[in-house]
Every structure is written in structure tokens, then in C-alpha cells.
matplotlib code that plots the C-alpha trace (Angstrom):
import matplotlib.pyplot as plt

x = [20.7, 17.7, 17.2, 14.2, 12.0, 13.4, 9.5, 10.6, 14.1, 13.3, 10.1, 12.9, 15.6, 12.8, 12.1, 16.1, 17.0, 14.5, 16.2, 19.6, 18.8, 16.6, 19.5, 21.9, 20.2, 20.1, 23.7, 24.5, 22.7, 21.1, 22.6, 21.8, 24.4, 26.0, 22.1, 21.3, 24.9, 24.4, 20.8, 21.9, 24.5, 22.2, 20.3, 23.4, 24.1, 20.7, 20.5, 23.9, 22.5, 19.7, 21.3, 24.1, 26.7, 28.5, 32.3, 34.7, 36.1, 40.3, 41.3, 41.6, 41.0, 38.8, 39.1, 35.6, 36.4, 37.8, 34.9, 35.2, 34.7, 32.5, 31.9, 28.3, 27.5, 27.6, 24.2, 22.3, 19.2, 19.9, 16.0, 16.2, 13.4, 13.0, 11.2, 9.8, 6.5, 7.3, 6.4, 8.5, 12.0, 10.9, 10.8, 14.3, 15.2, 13.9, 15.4, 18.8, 18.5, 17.0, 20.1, 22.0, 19.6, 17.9, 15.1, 12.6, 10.2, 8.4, 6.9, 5.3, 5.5, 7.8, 4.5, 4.0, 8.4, 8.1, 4.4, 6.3, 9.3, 7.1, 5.3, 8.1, 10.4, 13.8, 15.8, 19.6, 19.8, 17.6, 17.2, 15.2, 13.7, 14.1, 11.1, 7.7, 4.1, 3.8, 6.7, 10.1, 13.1, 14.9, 11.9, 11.5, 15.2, 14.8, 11.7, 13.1, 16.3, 14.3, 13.1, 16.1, 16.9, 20.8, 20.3, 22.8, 20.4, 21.5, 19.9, 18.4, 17.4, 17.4, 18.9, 22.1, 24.2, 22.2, 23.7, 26.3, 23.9, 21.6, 24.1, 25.5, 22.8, 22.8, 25.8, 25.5, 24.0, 23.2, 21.8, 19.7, 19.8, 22.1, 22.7, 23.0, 26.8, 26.7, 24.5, 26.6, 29.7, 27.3, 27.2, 30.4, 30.1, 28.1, 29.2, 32.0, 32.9, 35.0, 31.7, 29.9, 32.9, 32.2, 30.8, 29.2, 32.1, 34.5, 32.4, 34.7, 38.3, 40.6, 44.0, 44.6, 44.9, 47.1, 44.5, 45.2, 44.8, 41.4, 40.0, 41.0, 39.1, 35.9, 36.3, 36.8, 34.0, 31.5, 31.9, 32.0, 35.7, 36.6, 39.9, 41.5, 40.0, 41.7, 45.2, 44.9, 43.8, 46.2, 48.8, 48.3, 50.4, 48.8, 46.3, 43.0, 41.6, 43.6, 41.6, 38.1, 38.6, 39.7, 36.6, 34.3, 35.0, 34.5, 31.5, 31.1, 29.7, 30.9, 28.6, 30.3, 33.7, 32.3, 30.3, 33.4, 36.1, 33.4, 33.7, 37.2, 37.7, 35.1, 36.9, 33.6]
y = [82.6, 80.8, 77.4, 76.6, 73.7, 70.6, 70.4, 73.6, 73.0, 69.8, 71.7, 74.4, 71.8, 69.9, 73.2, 74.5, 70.4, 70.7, 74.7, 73.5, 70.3, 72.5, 74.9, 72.3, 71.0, 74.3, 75.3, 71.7, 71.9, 75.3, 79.3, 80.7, 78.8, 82.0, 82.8, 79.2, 79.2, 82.2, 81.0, 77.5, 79.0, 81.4, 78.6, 76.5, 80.0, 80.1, 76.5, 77.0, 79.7, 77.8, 74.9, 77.0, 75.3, 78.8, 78.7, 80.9, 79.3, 79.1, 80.0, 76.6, 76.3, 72.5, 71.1, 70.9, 67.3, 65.6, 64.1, 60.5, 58.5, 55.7, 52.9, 53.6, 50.9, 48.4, 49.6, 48.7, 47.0, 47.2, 47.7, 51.1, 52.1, 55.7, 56.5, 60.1, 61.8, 64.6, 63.9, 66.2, 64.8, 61.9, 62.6, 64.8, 61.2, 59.3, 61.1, 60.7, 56.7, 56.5, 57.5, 54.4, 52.5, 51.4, 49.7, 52.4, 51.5, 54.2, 55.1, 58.0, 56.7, 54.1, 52.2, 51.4, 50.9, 48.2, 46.6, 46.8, 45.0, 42.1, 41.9, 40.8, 44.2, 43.3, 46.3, 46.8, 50.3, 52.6, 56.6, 57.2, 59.9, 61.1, 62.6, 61.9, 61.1, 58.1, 56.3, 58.0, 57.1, 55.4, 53.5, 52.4, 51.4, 49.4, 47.4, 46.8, 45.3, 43.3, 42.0, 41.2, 44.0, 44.1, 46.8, 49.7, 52.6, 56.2, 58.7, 61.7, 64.6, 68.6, 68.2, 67.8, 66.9, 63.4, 61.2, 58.6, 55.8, 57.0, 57.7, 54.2, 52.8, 53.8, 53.1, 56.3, 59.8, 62.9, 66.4, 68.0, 70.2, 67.9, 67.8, 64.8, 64.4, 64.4, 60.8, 60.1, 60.2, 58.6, 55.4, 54.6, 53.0, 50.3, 46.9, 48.1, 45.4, 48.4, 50.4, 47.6, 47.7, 51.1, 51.2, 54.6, 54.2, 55.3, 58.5, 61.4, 62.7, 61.4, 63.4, 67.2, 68.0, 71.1, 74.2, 75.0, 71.4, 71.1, 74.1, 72.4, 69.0, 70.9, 72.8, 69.9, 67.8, 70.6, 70.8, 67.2, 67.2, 63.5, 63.3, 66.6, 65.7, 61.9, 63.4, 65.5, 62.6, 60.3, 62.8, 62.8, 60.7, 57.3, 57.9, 57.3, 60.7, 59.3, 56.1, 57.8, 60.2, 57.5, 55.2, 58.2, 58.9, 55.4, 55.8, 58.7, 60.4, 63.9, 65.0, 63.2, 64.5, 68.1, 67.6, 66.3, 68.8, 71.5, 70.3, 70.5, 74.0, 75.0, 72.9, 70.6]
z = [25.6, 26.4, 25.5, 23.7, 24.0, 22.1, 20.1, 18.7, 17.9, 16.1, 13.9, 13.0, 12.1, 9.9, 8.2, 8.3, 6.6, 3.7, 3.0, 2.9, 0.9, -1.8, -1.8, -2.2, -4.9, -6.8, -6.1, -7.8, -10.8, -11.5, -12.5, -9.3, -7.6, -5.6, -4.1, -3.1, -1.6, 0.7, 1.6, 2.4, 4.6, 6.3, 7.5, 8.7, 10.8, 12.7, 13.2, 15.2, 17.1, 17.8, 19.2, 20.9, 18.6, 17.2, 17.9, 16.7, 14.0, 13.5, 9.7, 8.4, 4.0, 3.7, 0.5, -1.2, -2.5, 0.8, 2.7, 2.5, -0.7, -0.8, -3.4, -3.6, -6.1, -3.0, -1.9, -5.5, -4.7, -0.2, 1.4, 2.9, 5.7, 6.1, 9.3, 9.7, 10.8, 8.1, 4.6, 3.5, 4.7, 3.5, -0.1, 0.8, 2.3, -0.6, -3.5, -2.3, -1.4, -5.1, -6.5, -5.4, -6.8, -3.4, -2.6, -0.7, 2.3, 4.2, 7.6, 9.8, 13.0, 15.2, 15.6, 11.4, 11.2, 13.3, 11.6, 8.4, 10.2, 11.7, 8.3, 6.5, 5.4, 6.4, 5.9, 5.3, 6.3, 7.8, 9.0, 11.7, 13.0, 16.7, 17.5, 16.1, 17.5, 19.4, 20.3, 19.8, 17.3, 20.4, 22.0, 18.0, 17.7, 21.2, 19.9, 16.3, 17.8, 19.9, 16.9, 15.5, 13.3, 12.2, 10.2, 9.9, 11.5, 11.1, 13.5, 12.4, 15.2, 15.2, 19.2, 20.0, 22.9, 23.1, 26.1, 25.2, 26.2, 23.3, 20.9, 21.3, 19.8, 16.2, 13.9, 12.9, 14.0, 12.2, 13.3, 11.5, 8.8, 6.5, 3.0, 0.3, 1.1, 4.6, 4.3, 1.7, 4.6, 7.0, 4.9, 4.9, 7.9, 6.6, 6.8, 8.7, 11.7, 13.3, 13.7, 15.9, 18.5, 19.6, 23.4, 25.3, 28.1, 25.9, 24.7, 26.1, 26.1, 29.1, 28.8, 27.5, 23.7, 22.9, 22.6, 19.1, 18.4, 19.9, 18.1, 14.7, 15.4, 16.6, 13.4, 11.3, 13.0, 12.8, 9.1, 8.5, 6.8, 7.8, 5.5, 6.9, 10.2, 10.1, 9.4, 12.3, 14.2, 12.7, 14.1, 17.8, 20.2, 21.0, 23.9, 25.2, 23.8, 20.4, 20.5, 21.4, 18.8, 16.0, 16.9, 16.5, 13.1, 11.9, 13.9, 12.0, 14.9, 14.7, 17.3, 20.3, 19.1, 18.7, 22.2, 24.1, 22.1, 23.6, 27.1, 27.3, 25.8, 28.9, 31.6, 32.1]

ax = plt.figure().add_subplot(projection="3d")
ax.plot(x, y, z, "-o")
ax.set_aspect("equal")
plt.show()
């Protein structure tokens, strides 16, 4: 299959995110729950054929209520900067940081995130945007850390298989389209000292997993189930690939599990 250009893959991921998240919505909280199911799983389906992130999938039953559990009253009154060229997203963005009672600052472009950061908004959190006109989520990281940021900053991009060197940058790093829980898992990383430890060295397996064992943790990471996914973990005999696998989900980074799980079902 043809790759095609990242520009495009991130527009489609902009448009596939606010699908899923209106779906998501409507399959919470209104009676056509079954049709908002099926079209928010449509979309999940072409943004894996998009991205060339389809596997075959072992039979494995997740438990809808497993994902991670977070005291989310910690994050009353936290400043939250939400970083995105896309209106859109940000409101997606917006609604869901306004139901823990955050603080909301906004931004279209890495040049206003960091005026609003040298003219006095400190945030505690913020998701930033990849790719936008101008300077790019990364150069915008760079320059806010410069700054002094020591905010907890969650990635948001439509492109996978970033480099380690990029990923090690954000605390946390999500790929677009996501729903409300997903960022909901993502910040449960905040304020964790563990999370701050991780370096890009360690970003790869070092020693074999068993087959059938490898297929379940791509499995579980691609559909975000960290407590089924930290038993299996939890399981392995102490190793290197044990250690990198461990750190990644406290990093909640699914994407470097799913990328180096990948790599070793193809021999890379």
C-alpha cells in the first residue's frame, strides 16, 4: 500500500478524531447507541488502514471497565493549554478538560502557546498539536521548555511511528483519532516521578517474547487496555524487554510498545 503524505494523514485524523468523539458522545448518552457504535468503529478501521496499523487481531474478550482509574478530582482548578491549529479539536479538547473542572487556555499556533507562556500563563498540563502552521508541536515543545515549562505535555498527532528521540519528549503521546477515555488514561501519568525517568535509549525490545505473547501485548496496546495489558506485563520473566515494556505504560505510550511489538513480529 502506498504511503500517503503525512499533511494528509494528519487532515484525515483531524476529521476521523472529531467522528469518533461525536460518536462517542452519542453512544454515551443518546438511543442511537448501536449506530454511533458501528460508525465510531468504522472510522477506527480506516484510520488503521491509513496508517498501516491493521493486524490480525488474536480472540482476546477486554473488559469495557478496565482502562486505568484515575482520581480525577486532583486536576480541579490545574491551567490546561490546548495547542491546535483546528478549532474544532479544540472545542473536542475543551469540553473534556471542562469536566474536571479545569482551567482552559487556548492557542492556534506554537508561535501564540509560547506568547501566552512568556505573558504570564503557566500551565499544569497541556496537549499539543503536532502539526500546525508555523512552527511544529516539537519545535514549540523545544522553545517552551526552554522557557522553563514543567508542564505535563501530552502529544497529539494523526502519524505514527514518530522516532524515540521525539517521543521522549512528551510525558505522554496520543495518535489521533481518540476518544474522552483515552485522555482520561493519558493523565494518569501526571505528577508521576516514574514518568520523568523514562529515556529514548531504552525505546525497543532487547530479547525474544514468546509469539503468542507478543500478539496479545500489540493487541492490548492498540486498544488502549492498560489493566489487562499490565497483568500480562506483570507476568513476564524479569528482562530488559520486561523493563522497557513496564516503563512504557507508565509512560502511557502505547505507541512505542505497539511500534517495537511490530518490529519484532517482522524480524526488523
Amino acid at each position: 500500500m502506498q504511503r500517503l503524505d503525512k499533511n494528509i494523514v494528519h487532515d484525515i485524523g483531524n476529521y476521523l478524531h472529531q467522528i469518533i468523539s461525536n460518536a462517542q458522545y452519542i453512544e454515551d448518552n443518546g438511543t442511537l447507541s448501536d449506530y454511533a457504535k458501528k460508525i465510531k468503529n468504522s472510522a477506527y478501521s480506516i484510520d488503521a488502514l491509513i496508517t498501516d496499523s491493521a493486524v490480525k487481531k488474536p480472540n482476546i474478550n477486554l473488559n469495557e471497565n478496565s482502562k486505568i482509574m484515575t482520581d480525577f478530582s486532583r486536576f480541579k482548578n490545574l491551567n490546561v493549554l490546548i495547542v491546535d491549529d483546528l478549532v474544532e479539536n479544540i472545542h473536542i479538547m475543551t469540553n473534556i478538560f471542562k469536566t474536571l473542572s479545569c482551567n482552559i487556555f487556548t492557542a492556534r499556533s506554537g508561535e501564540e502557546a509560547i506568547k501566552l507562556y512568556k505573558n504570564g500563563c503557566k500551565p499544569d498540563i497541556i496537549s499539543m498539536d503536532m502539526i500546525m502552521p508555523g512552527i511544529d508541536g516539537v519545535t514549540t515543545t523545544l522553545e517552551l521548555k526552554k522557557l522553563g515549562c514543567k508542564a505535563y505535555i501530552i502529544a497529539i498527532s494523526a502519524l505514527k511511528n514518530q522516532t524515540n528521540e521525539v517521543v521522549s519528549l512528551f510525558d505522554c503521546w496520543l495518535s489521533k483519532p481518540f476518544t474522552s477515555g483515552q485522555i482520561n488514561c493519558a493523565l494518569s501519568g501526571y505528577n508521576s516521578n516514574t514518568v520523568k525517568s523514562i529515556k529514548a535509549e531504552i525505546f525497543e525490545l532487547t530479547d525474544d517474547i514468546q509469539k503468542n505473547l507478543q500478539n496479545e501485548i500489540l493487541y492490548l496496546a492498540q486498544n488502549g487496555a492498560y489493566s489487562e495489558l499490565e497483568k500480562v506485563i506483570n507476568a513476564l520473566p524479569n528482562s530488559k524487554s520486561k523493563e522497557f515494556l513496564n516503563l512504557s505504560l507508565k509512560k502511557i505510550d502505547f505507541e512505542s510498545i505497539i511500534e517495537s511489538i511490530e518490529k519484532k513480529i517482522k524480524g526488523v
